[in-house]
C-alpha positions as CSV (number, residue, x, y, z in Angstrom):
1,X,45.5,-67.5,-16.1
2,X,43.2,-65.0,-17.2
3,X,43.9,-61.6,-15.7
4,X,43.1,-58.7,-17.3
5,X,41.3,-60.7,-20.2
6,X,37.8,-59.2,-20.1
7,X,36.6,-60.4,-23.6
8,X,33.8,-62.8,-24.2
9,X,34.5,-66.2,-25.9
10,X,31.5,-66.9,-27.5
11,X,32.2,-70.9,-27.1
12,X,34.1,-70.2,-30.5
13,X,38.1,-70.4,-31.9
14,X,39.8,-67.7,-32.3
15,X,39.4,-67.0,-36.1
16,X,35.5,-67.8,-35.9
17,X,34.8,-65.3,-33.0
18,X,36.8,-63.2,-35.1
19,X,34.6,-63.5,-38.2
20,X,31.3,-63.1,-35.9
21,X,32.8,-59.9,-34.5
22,X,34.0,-58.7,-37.9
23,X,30.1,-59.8,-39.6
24,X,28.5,-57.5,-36.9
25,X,30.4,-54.7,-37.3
26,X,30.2,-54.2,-40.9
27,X,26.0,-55.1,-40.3
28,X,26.2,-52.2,-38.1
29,X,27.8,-49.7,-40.2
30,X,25.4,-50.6,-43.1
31,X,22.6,-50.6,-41.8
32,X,23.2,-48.2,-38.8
33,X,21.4,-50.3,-36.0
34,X,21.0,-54.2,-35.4
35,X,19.3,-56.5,-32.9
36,X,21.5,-59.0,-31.1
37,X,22.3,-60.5,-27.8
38,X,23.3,-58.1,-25.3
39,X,27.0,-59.8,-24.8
40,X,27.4,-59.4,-28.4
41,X,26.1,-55.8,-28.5
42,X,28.7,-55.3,-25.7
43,X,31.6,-56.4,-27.1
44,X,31.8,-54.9,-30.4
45,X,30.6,-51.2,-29.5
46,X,34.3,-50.4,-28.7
47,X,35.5,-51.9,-31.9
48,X,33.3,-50.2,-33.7
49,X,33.4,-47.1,-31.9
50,X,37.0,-47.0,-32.1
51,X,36.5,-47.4,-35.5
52,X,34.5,-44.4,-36.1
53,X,37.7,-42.8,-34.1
54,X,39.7,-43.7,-37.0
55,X,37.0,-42.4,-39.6
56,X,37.0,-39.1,-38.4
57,X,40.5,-38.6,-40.1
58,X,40.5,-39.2,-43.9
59,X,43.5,-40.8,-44.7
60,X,45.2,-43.8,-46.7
61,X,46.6,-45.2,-43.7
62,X,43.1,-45.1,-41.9
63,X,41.2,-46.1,-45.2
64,X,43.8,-49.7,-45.2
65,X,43.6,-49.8,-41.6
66,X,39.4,-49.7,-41.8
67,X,39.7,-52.0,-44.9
68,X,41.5,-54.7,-43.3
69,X,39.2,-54.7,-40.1
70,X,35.7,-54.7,-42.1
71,X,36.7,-56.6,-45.4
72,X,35.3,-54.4,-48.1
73,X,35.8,-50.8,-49.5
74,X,32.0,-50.1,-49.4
75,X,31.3,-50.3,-45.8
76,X,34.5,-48.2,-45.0
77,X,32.9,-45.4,-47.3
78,X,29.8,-46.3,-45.1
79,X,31.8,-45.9,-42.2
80,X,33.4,-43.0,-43.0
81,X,30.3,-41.1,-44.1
82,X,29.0,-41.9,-40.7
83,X,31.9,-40.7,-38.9
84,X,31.7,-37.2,-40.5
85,X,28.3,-36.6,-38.5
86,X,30.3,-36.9,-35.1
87,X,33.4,-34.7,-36.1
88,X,32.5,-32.7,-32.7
89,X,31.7,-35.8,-30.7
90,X,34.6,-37.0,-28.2
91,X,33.3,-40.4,-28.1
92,X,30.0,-42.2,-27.4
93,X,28.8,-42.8,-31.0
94,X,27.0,-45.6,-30.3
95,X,24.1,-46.6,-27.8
96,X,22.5,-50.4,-26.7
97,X,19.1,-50.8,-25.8
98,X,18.0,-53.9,-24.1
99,X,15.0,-55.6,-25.0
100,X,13.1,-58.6,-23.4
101,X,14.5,-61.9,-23.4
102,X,14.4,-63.9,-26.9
103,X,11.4,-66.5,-27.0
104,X,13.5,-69.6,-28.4
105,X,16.1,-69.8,-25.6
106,X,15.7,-66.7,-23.0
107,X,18.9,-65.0,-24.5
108,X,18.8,-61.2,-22.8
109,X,18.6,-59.4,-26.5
110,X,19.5,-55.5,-27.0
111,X,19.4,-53.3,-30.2
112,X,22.4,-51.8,-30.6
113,X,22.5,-48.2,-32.8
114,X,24.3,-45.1,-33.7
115,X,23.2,-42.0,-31.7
């Protein structure tokens, strides 16, 4: 049964929807927006915003913590660069516009950003 299990499959396993969620967010950190499908915009916004949670505190624990969730030490300095323009900011750090359908299969598409 599925209750309470509100995240998207993605017609993928487990590690693989893993690695697609882990690919956009460290795309998104770098290069601070990026077009995708809407269901994929909505699904890693909290991750990532709850990453930029973590970012706001500079510490080891956070920095191994980031490190282990994107993969590499460069996009966590990315991240945590980022994170020290929304040191004021309860939350909210990232915004999804939707765009028009995509032309190859009709896929609802969105641009998803950093305020």
């Amino acid at each position: 049964m599925r209750h309470g299990n509100v995240n998207r499959k993605f017609g993928r396993k487990t590690d693989e929807r893993r690695a697609l969620l882990r690919s956009l967010a460290r795309s998104l950190v770098l290069e601070g927006h990026i077009k995708t499908t809407q269901a994929r915009a909505k699904e890693i916004r909290p991750l990532v915003e709850k990453m930029v949670t973590r970012g706001k505190v500079d510490s080891v624990s956070n920095r191994r913590l980031l490190e282990s969730l994107l993969g590499d030490a460069i996009t966590v300095k990315k991240l945590l660069e980022t994170a020290k323009q929304y040191t004021t900011r309860p939350g909210g750090y990232l915004r999804i516009v939707k765009m028009g359908p995509r032309k190859g299969d009709a896929s609802p598409m969105a641009v998803i950003e950093f305020v």
